[in-house]
C-alpha positions as CSV (number, residue, x, y, z in Angstrom):
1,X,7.3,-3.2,14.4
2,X,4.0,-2.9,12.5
3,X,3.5,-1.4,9.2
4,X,2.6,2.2,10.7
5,X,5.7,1.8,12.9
6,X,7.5,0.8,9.4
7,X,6.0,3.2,7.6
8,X,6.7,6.1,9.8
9,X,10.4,5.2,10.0
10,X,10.6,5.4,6.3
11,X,9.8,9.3,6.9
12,X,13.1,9.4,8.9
13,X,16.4,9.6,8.4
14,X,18.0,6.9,11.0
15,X,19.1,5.0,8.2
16,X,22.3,7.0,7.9
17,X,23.5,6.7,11.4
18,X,23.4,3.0,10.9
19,X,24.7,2.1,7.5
20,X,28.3,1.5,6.8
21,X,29.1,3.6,3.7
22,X,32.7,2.0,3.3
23,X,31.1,-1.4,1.7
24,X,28.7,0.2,-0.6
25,X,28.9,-1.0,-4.1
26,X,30.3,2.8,-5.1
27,X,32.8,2.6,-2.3
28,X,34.1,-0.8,-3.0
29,X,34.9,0.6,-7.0
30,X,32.0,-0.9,-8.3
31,X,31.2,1.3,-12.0
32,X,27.7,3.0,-11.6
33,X,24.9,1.7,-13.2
34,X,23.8,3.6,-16.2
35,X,22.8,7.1,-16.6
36,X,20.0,5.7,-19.3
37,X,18.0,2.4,-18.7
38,X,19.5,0.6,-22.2
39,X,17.6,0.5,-24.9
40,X,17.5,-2.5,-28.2
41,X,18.9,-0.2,-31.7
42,X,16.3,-2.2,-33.9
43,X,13.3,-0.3,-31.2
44,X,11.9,2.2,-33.2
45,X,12.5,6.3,-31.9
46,X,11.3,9.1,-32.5
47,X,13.1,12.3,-32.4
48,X,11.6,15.5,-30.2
49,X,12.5,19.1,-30.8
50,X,15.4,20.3,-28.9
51,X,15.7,23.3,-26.5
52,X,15.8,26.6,-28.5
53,X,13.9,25.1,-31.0
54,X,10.2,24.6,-29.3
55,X,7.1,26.2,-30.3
56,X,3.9,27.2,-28.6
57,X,5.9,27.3,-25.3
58,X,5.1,30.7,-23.7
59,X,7.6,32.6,-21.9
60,X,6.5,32.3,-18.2
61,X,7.8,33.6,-14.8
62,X,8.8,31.7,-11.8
63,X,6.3,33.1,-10.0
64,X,3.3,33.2,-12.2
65,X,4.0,29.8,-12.6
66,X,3.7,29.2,-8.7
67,X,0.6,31.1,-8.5
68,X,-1.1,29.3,-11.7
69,X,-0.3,26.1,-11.2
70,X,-2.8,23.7,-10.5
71,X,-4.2,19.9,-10.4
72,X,-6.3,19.7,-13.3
73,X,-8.7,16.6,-14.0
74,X,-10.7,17.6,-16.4
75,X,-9.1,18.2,-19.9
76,X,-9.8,20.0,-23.5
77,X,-9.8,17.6,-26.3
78,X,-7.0,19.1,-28.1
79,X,-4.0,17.5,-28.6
80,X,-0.1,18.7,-27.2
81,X,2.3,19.0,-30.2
82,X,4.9,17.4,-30.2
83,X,6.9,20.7,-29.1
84,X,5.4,20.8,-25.9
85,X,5.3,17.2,-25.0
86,X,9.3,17.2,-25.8
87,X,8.9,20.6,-23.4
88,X,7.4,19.0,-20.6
89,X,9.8,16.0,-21.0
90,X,12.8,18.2,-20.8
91,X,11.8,20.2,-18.0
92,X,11.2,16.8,-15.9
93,X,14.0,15.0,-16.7
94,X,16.0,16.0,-19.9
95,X,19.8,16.6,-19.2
96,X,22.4,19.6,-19.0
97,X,25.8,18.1,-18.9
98,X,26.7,14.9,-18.6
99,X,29.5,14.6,-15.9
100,X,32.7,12.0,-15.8
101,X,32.0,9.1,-13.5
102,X,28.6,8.0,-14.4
103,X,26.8,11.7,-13.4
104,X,25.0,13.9,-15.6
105,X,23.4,17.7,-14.5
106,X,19.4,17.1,-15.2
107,X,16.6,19.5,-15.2
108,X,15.3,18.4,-11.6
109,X,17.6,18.1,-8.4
110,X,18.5,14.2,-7.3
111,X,20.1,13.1,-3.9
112,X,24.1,12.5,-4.9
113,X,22.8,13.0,-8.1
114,X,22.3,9.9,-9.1
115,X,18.7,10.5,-11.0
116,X,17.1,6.8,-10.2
117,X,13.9,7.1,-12.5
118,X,12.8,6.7,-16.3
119,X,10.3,7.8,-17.8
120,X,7.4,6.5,-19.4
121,X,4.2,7.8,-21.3
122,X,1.0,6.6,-22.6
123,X,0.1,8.5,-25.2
124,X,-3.3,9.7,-26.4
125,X,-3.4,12.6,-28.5
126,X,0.1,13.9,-29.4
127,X,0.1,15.3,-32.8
128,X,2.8,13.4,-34.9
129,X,2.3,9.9,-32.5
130,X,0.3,7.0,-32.5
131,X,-1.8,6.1,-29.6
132,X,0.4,3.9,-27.3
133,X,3.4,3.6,-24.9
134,X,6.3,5.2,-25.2
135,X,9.8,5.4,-23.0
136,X,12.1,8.6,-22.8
137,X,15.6,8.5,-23.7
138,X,17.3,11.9,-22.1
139,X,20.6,11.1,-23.4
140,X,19.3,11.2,-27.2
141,X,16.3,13.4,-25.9
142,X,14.3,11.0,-27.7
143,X,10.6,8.5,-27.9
144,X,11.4,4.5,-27.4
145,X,8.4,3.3,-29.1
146,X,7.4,0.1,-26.9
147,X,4.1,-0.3,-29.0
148,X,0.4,0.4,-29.3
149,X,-2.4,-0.5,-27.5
150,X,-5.9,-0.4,-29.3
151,X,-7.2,-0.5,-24.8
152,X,-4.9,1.7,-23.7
153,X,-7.5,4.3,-21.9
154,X,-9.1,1.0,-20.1
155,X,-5.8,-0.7,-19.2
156,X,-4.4,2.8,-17.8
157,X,-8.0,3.7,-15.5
158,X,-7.6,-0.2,-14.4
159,X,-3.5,0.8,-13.6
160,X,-5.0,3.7,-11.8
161,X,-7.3,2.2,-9.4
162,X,-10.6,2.8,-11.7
163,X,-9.9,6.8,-11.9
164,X,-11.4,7.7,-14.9
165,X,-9.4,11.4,-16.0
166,X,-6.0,9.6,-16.6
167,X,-7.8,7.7,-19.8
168,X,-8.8,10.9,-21.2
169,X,-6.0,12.5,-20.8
170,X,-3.4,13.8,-23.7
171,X,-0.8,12.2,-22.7
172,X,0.0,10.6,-18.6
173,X,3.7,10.3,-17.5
174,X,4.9,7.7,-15.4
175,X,7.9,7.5,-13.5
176,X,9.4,4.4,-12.8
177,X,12.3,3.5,-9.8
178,X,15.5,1.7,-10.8
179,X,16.8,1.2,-7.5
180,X,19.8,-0.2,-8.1
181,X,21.2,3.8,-9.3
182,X,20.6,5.0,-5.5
183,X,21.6,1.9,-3.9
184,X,25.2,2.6,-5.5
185,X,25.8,5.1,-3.6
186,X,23.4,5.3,-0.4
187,X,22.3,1.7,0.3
188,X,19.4,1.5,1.6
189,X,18.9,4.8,2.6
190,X,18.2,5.4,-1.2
191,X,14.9,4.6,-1.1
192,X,14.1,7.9,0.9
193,X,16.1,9.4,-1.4
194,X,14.1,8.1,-5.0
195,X,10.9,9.1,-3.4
196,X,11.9,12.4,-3.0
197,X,13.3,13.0,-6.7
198,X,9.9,12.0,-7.9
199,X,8.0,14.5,-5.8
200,X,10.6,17.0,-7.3
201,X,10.2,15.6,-10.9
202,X,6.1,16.3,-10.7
203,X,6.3,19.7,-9.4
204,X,8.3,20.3,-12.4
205,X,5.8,19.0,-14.7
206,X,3.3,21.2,-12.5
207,X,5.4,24.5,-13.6
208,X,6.4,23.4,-17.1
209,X,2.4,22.7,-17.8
210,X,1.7,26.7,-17.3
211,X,3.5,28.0,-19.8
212,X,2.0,25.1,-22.7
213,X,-1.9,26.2,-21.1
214,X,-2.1,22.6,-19.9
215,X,-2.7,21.3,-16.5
216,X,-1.5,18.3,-14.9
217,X,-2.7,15.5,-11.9
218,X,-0.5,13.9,-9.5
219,X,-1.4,10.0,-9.5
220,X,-0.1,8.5,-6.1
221,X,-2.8,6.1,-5.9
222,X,-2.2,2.8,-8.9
223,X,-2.4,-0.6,-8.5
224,X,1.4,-1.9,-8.7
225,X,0.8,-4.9,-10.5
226,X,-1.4,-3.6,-13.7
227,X,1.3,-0.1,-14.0
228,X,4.4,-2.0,-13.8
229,X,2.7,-4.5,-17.2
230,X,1.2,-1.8,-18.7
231,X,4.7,-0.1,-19.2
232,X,6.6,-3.3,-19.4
233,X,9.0,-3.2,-16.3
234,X,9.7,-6.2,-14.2
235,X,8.1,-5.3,-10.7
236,X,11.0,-6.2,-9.0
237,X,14.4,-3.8,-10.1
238,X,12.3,-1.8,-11.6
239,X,8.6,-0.7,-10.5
240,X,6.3,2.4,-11.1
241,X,6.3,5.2,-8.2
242,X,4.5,7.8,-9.2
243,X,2.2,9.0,-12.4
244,X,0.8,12.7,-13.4
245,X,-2.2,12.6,-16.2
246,X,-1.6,15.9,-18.4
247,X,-4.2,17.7,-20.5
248,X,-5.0,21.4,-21.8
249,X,-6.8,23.7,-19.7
250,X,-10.8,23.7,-21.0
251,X,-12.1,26.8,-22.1
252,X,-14.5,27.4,-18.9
């Protein structure tokens, strides 16, 4: 089969009339992983204003949101507060409920709702953070601090392939794959499935940008090696998928 072939039957969905559900890991009464990548209690946090509680977050329809949304690569030099960062972070991936069995009710739909990504930001000008790399915790709704970075704008251009609007940026989110969450329950036909969650993630991050006059850029295009350092996952059981750069909307 060559790669187009490979690639191609990726797009489909034969993989379930193939794969024997009875012996998956979920099946078999294996616990689920966990909702939260764990995190070490002597990492530094930061807390993030709860919903209710934001400010500067203009009320905003559905649709006005639809019709204003845009990809934005060019970016004021103001920074986000720290309001509408936690904003944009909820509306991507903060959590409703969290559910018996290893399930929680998120912001953005997941396939058995098993919500196989984290979320991880390099931060540039967010007014109450220091410049550097930073890890969401949903269930807490708050900042990991993983540390600073005095080449942060160079090492994230050189993560994105040499595109230079992600390093002046206010802040660029990156969404990383634990596969192991989707494998629980699907096999390998969670792959399809984690691919999809992020496109609905980033569309959320689209909409939630409109109503904090900000604008957003889907980043499909990275270099795997230099994203997966840069935000300090292993490559292998867990690796970056996708990446937005976010910055207000210039005056012209």
């Amino acid at each position: 089969m060559s790669q187009r072939e490979q690639s191609r039957r990726f797009l489909r969905s034969d993989a379930w009339k193939t794969l024997d559900f009875s012996a998956t890991p979920q099946a078999l009464g294996v616990a689920p992983p966990p909702l939260e990548k764990p995190a070490p209690p002597e990492m530094a946090r930061v807390s993030l204003p709860g919903p209710g509680t934001w400010r500067g977050v203009e009320p905003l329809s559905v649709e006005a949101a639809i019709a204003e949304r845009v990809t934005l690569r060019r970016y004021a030099p103001m920074p986000f507060s720290l309001d509408e960062l936690s904003f944009l972070l909820w509306a991507t991936q903060g959590i409703r409920e969290v559910l018996p069995g290893g399930n929680a009710r998120r912001t953005v739909p997941s396939g058995g709702c098993r919500h196989a990504l984290e979320t991880y930001l390099a931060v540039f000008r967010v007014d109450g953070l220091e410049k550097g790399v930073y890890r969401y915790l949903p269930l807490s709704h708050e900042l990991l601090v993983l540390g600073s970075r005095p080449d942060l704008e160079d090492a994230l251009v050189a993560a994105t392939r040499k595109q230079v609007f992600p390093g002046r940026s206010a802040v660029t989110f990156a969404w990383t794959a634990l596969p192991e969450r989707g494998e629980w329950r699907y096999a390998e036909a969670a792959a399809k499935l984690i691919a999809l969650d992020a496109g609905h993630v980033c569309q959320n991050l689209y909409l939630a940008c409109e109503a904090v006059g900000a604008g957003t850029c889907a980043i499909a295009a990275y270099d795997q090696e230099l994203a997966d350092a840069l935000f300090g996952v292993d490559g292998k059981d867990e690796f970056t998928v996708y990446m937005a750069s976010v910055g207000k909307k210039p005056e012209e």
